[in-house]
N, C-alpha and C positions, 0 to 999 in steps of 0.2 A: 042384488048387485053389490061387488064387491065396493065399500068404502075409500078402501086403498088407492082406488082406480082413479075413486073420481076428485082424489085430493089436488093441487097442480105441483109437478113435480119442482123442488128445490133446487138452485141453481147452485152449484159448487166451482167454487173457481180455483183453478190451477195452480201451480207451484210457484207458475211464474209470478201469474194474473196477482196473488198473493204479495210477491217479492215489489212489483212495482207500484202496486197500493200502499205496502207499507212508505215504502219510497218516496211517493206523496206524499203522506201524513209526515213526516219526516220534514221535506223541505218545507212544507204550507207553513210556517211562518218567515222563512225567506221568501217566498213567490210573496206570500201578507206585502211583507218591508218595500219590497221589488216596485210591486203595483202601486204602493200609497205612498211611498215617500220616492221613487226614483221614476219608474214610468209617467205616473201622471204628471209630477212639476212639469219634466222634458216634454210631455206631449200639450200643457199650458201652455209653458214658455216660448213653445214653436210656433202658438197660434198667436201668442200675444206680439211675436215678432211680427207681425203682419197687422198689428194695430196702433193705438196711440195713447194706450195704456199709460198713464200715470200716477196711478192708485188713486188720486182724488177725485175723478171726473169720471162722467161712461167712457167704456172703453168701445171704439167705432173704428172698424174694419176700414183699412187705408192702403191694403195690396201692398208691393213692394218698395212705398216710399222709403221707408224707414233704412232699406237695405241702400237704394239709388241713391241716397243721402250720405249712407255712410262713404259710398267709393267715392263722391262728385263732388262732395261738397260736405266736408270736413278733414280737415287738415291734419288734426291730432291722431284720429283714425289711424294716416298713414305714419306718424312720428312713433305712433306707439309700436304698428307691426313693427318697423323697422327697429325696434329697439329691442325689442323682445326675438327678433331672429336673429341679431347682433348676442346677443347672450347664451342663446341656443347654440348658435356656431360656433363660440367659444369654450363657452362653460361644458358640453358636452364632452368634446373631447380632452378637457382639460382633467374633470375630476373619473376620467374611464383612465386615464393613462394616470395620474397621479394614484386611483386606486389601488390601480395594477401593480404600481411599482412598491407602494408602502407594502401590499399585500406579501409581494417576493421577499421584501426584506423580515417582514413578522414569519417568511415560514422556513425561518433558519434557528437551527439547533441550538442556541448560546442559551446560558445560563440568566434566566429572569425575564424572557421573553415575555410570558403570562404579563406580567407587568403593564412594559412596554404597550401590547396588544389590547388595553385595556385602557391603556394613559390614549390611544388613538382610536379606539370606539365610542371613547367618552362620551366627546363634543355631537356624534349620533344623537345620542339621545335629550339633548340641551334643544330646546329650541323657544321660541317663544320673544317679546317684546326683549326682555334682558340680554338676551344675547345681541341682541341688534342695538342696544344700548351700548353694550360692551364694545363692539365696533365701530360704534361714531366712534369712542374714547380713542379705541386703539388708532382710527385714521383721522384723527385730527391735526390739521395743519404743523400749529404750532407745540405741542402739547403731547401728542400721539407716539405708540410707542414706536410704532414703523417706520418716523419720519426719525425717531431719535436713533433709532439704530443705522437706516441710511448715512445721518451725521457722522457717524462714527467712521464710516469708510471715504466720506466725503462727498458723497450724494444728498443732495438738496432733494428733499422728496416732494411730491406733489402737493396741491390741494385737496387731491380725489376728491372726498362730495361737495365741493364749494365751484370743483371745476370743470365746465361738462366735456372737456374731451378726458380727463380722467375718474368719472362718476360709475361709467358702467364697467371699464376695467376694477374697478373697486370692489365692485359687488362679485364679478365672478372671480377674483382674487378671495371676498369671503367665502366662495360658495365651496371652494378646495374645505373649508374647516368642517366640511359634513362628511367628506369619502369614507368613516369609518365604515358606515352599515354598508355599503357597497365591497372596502376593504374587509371583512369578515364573510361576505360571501364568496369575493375569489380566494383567501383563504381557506375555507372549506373546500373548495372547488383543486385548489393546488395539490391538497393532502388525500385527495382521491387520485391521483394521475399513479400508475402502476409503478412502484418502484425496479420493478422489471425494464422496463424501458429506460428509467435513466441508468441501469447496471450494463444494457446493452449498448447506450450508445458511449458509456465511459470505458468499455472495452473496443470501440472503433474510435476512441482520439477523440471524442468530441469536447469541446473546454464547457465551460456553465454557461457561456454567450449563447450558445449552438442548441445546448439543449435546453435550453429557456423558449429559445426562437421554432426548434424543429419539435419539441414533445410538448413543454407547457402550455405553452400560447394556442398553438392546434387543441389542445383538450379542456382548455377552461374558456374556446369559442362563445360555446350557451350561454354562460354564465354572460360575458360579454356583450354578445346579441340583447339579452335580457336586458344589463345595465344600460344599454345605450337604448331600447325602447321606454324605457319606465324613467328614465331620466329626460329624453326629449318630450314625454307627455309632461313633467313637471317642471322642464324650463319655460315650456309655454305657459305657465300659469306662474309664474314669478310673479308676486304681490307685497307680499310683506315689505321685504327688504326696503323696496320701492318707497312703499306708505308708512314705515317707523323713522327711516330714517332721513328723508325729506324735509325741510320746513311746510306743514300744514298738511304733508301730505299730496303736494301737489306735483313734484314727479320732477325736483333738482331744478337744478341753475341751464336754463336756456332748452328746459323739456327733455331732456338728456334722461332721464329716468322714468319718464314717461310709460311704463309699459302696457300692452293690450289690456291684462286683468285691472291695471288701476284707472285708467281711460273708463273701461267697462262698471268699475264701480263707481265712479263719481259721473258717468250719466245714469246710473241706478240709483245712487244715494242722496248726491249734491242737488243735483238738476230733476231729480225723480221723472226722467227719462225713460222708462220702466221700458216699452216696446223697443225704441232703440238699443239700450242695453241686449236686451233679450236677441236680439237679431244677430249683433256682436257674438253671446255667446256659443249662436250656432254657427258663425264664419269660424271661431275658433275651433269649434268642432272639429268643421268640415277639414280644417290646416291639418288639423293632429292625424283626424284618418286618413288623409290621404300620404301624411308621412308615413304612416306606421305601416299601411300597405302597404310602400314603397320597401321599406325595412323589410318585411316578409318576402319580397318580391325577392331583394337583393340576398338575403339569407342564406340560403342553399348556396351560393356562390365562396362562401367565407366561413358557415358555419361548421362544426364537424360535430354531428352529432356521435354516440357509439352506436355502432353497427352498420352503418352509413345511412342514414335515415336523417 
């Protein structure tokens, strides 16, 4: 008998079979990261919502008190959403239109622009307890440099963070000092738009109003759509601002600064509230996705992708 025969035969796998193995091997330490530091917490923290987890004690299954609690019966709950959708609805379109527009002026030909474009990405990349230092100085009543330049025109300026109908104007007032990184992507975004098109419509009379409004704005849409999803995922986690520059942390004069993420940590960290916390940060969840599908939903309506897609 031939021995050949009776070997079992060797399994050889395809070009593809090959391509998408490798492909694994590839990603298996992001799938690693994915599973042990981002799946599992979230799949903890969903169950622990549903308990009464407070790290020092057993944790005992309690259904959806934690959740019933938060709508019926906590007040702060609802002082926080309110204030963090208050900043959202502001702040949002404030630093997309302020982007937009520093962006138009950085993408004009004058001599030293480089500079300029550079003096306004800066403040991008600052970020941290000093800078929020730096803005108590700048909005301080008496003292601040904001209130001293109002002087000068004869404007009495605010209290802002001493006074809570101007605490959270304050904060999305700072939050313009970050548009550079957003400013540098509709900048790139500007300097792709065909100069074909604007040589066409300056041979039909159009002024720079027109074709700003009819060629730029239509083509740096994405860009747009983008900044306004990844901005409202991060106005809903406004924290810092909140927690450096409050006294103690506790969220301004008459709860005014109170917002969702700081609510959520000081029943995680103060009160070691651990399940409630936890439940919190899956209602925040559920806020953002059903924003952000909404955003998807409304897209195609406003967006212009190329090719019409």
């Amino acid at each position: 008998m031939d021995k050949k025969k009776m070997l079992p035969k060797k399994r050889v796998l395809t070009l593809e079979q090959k391509e998408g193995l490798q492909g694994y091997i590839f990603i298996s330490p992001w799938l690693f990261g994915l599973v042990t530091f981002m799946a599992g917490p979230l799949l903890f923290s969903l169950f622990a919502s549903f308990t009464n987890y407070n790290i020092t004690s057993r944790m005992d299954f309690i259904g959806l008190d934690n959740y019933i609690r938060m709508f019926t019966n906590d007040s702060l709950f609802w002082i926080s959403l309110g204030n963090t959708l208050y900043f959202v609805a502001f702040s949002v379109p404030l630093t997309t239109i302020g982007a937009v527009l520093i962006s138009v002026l950085m993408n004009q030909k004058v001599p030293g622009m480089r500079i300029f474009r550079t003096i306004y990405y800066l403040p991008a990349v600052l970020s941290g307890v000093g800078v929020y230092l730096l803005w108590m100085q700048l909005l301080s009543p008496n003292t601040g440099l904001i209130n001293t330049i109002l002087s000068w025109v004869g404007i009495q300026g605010p209290a802002w963070l001493f006074d809570p109908n101007w605490t959270k104007p304050a904060i999305i007032f700072m939050s313009l000092w970050k548009v550079g990184g957003s400013m540098l992507l509709y900048l790139a975004s500007m300097q792709g738009v065909p100069q074909s098109l604007y040589e066409a419509a300056e041979m039909d009379g159009a002024n720079p109003f027109r074709r700003f409004w009819h060629i730029t704005l239509p083509m740096i849409t994405p860009i747009i759509f983008f900044d306004v999803v990844t901005s409202t995922i991060g106005g809903f986690q406004v924290f810092q601002e909140a927690y450096v520059m409050t006294e103690s942390g506790d969220g301004g004069p008459a709860n005014s600064l109170v917002f969702f993420n700081l609510h959520m940590w000081n029943k995680a960290f103060e009160v070691f509230d651990m399940g409630y916390a936890m439940g919190m940060s899956w209602v925040l969840f559920v806020i953002i996705f059903i924003l952000t599908f909404i955003n998807l939903k409304l897209a195609p309506r406003w967006v212009h992708y190329e090719g019409g897609k």
